[in-house]
N, C-alpha and C positions, 0 to 999 in steps of 0.2 A: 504493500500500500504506500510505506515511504521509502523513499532509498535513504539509506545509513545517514544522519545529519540532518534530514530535510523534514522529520514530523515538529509538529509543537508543542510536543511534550518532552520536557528537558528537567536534566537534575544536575545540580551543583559541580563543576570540575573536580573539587572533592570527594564525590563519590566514586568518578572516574579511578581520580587518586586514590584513595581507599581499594579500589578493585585491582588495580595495575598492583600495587604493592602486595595485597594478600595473597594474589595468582603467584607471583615469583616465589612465594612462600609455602605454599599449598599445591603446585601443579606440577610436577614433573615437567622441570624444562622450561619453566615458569611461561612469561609473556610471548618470546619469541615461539615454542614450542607451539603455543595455542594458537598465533598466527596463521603458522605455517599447515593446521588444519582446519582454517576458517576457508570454506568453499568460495565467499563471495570477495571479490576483489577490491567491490567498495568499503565492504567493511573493513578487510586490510589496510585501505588505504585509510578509513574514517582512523584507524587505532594507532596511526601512523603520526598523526598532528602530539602537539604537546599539549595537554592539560594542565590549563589555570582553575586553581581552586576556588576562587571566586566568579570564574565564568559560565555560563551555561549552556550544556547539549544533549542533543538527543537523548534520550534513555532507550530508548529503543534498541539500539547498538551494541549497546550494557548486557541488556536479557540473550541477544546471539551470542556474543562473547562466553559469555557466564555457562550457557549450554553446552559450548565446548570444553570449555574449560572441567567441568564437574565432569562430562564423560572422560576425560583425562584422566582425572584424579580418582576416576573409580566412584563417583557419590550421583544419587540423585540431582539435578537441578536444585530442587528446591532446598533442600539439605546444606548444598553447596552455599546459595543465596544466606542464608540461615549461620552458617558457619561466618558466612563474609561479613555479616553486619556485626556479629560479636566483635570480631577486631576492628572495626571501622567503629564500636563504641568507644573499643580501649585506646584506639589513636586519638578518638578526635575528642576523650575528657584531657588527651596530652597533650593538645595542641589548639585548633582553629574554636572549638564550640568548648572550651574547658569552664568558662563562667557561665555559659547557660547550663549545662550537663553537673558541676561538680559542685555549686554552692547551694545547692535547693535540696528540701530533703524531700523523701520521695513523694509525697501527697503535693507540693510545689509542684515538684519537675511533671507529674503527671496532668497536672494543672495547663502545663508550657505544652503538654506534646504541640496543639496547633500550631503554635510559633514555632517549635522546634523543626515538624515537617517543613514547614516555610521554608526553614535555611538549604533546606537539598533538595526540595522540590518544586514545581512554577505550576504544576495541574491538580486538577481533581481538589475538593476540600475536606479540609478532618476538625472534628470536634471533640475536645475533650467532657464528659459527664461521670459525675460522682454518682454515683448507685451503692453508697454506703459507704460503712468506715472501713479505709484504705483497697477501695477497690473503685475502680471505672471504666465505663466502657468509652473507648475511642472507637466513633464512626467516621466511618471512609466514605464518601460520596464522589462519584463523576471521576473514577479514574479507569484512564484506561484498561479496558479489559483482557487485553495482555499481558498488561502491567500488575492486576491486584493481587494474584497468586503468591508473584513475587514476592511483592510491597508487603505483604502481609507476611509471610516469612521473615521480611529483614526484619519486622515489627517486634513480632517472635525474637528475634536474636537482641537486638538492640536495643529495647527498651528494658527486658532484665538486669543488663549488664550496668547500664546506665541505673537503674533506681539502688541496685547494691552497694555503686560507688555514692551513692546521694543516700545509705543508712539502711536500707533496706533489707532483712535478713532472708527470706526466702521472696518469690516472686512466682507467680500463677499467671500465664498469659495463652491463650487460645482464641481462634477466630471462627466469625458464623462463615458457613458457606460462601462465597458473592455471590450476589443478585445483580440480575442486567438494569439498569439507571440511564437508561437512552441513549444518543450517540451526539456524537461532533465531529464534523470535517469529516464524515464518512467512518467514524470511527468508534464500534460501540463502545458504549461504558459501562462500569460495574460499579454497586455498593459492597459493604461487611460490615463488620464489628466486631473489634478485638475486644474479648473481657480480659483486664488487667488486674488483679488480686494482689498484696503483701501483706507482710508480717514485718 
């Protein structure tokens, strides 16, 4: 539907960044390896440019990548996705998001998820809701339906990690189904909802 670069759905160079680093860590043969079994030549080419952390691209790119990459290393997709975002927690309380991620205690930072999405992503919208003490559901609205499977895995990886480092002792995160939420630019979209549970 887009060629590699060209939808308008885009997430932070950061996450780019996050992804290129955990691949060289995780994949056998890291970046280059996975290149060199990426079938489409625009993507090659798309993985080719340099990523700035504060600019924004495709996502779309991100999800082919990612598939190759996990049949690499032997894992699910999703698994893989899953794994990625755990470390793209523990970089980014070390670096670029460390005062939104590491001064809030966890009822805060759960508070922040919207804002937080903001920072690595430009589509679809999220809401945070209190459903009791120390638990909330975050609802995903209007994201691409490519993309929520995904999204919701990093969800899974990266919001645990992050509310532990913000005091949280154990953490319970699980998502509904997604449901289809209409389309744009030719491109369906999906809703969910993670419940997020601590102690």
């Amino acid at each position: 539907m887009f060629a590699p670069g060209t939808s308008p759905f885009r997430a932070k160079g950061n996450v780019y960044l996050g992804l290129l680093e955990s691949t060289n860590r995780r994949c056998p043969g890291g970046v280059p390896h996975v290149l060199a079994n990426v079938e489409s030549g625009e993507l090659r080419a798309f993985f080719e440019q340099q990523f700035l952390a504060a600019s924004r691209y495709d996502i779309l790119p991100l999800l082919a990548f990612s598939r190759v990459a996990a049949k690499l290393s032997g894992m699910p997709p999703l698994t893989y996705a899953k794994e990625g975002a755990r470390l793209q927690a523990v970089r980014d309380t070390q670096g670029v998001y460390r005062f939104l991620l590491k001064l809030a205690s966890p009822g805060l930072l759960a508070a922040r998820i919207p804002r937080l999405y903001m920072q690595y992503f430009d589509f679809g919208s999220v809401e945070s809701r209190s459903v009791g003490d120390r638990a909330v559901d975050v609802v995903l609205r209007a994201v691409p339906e490519p993309v929520i499977d995904w999204l919701l895995k990093v969800f899974e990886g990266f919001l645990p990690v992050a509310m532990q480092l913000a005091g949280a002792r154990t953490i319970v995160a699980h998502a509904d189904l997604p449901q289809r939420d209409g389309e744009t630019r030719g491109m369906p979209l999906a809703s969910s909802r993670l419940h997020l549970k601590w102690s």
